[in-house]
C-alpha positions in Angstrom: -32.7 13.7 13.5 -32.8 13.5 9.5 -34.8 10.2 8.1 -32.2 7.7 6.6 -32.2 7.8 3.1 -32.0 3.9 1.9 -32.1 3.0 -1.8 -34.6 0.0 -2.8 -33.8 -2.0 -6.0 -36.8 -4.0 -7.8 -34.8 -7.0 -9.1 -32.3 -9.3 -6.6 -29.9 -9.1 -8.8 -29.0 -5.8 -9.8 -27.3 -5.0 -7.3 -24.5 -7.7 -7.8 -24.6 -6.2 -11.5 -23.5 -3.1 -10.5 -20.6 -4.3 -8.0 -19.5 -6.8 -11.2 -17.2 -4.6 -12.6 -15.2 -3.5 -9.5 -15.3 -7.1 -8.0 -13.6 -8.4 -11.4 -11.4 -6.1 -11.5 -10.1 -6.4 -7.9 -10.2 -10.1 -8.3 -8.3 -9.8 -11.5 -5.6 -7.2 -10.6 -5.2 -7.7 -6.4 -6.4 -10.9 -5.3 -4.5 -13.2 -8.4 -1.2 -11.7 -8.7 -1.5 -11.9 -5.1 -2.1 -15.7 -5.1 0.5 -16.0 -7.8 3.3 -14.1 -5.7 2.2 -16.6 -2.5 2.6 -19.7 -4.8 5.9 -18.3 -6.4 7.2 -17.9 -3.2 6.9 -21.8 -2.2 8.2 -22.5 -5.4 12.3 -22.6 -6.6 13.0 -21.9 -9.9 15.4 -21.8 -12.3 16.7 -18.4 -14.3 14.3 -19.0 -16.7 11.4 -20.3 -15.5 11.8 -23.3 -17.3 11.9 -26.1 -14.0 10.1 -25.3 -10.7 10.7 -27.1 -7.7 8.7 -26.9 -4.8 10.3 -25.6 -1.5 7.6 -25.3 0.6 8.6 -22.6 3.5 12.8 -23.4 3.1 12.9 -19.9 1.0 11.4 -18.7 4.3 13.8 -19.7 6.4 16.7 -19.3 4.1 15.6 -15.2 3.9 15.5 -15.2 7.8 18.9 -16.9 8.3 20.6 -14.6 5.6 22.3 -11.7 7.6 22.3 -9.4 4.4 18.9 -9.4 4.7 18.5 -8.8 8.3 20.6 -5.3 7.9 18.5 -4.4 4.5 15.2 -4.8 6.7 17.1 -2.7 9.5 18.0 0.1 7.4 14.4 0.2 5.7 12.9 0.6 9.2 15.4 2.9 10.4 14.9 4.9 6.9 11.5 4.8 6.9 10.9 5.9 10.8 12.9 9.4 9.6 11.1 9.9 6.5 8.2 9.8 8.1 9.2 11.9 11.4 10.9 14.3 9.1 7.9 14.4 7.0 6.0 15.4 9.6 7.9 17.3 11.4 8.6 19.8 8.0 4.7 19.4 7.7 3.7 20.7 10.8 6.5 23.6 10.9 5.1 25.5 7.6 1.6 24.6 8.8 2.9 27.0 11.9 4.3 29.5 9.9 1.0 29.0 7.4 -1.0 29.9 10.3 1.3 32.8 11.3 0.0 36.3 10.3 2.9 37.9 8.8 4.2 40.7 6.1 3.6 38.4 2.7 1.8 35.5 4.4 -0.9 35.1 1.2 2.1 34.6 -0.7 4.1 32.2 1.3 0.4 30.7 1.5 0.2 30.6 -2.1 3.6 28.9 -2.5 3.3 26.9 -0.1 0.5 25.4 -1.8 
């Protein structure tokens, strides 16, 4: 069994130097237009932004009552579950042919690539 290989900083605190960056940058492109999109979603507002009400979950509950929206969440699964079965399916059809050993398969491999 190999000997783990562990690095040992000298200071405390370079470590949470080093992950600085990346956490800032998560925090500032994920995590708050995240929290923006959850507030905005509690929130009614006009065209323009320029009066906000707040709503609390009736948007919620107005998107789950709204038929429209029921069939546009229908036909995104059902589209989805075939893109994704096709997907595969096409996949793992040239992978067989791929594997195949044919007249011209390094060039079918090569295309297919």
């Amino acid at each position: 069994m190999a000997a783990e290989k562990r690095v040992v900083f000298r200071s405390r605190w370079l470590p949470w130097l080093l992950i600085a960056p990346q956490a800032a940058i998560i925090t500032l492109f994920f995590f708050w237009p995240a929290a923006q999109a959850l507030l905005q979603s509690l929130q009614q507002s006009d065209a323009f932004g320029t009066s906000v009400e707040w709503v609390g979950l009736e948007n919620f509950s107005n998107l789950w009552a709204d038929e429209s929206y029921l069939d546009s969440f229908a036909t995104t699964a059902v589209f989805s579950v075939l893109v994704a079965a096709l997907g595969l399916s096409l996949s793992l059809l040239l992978a067989v042919f791929a594997d195949r050993v044919v007249h011209g398969a390094a060039v079918y491999r090569t295309l297919l690539i």
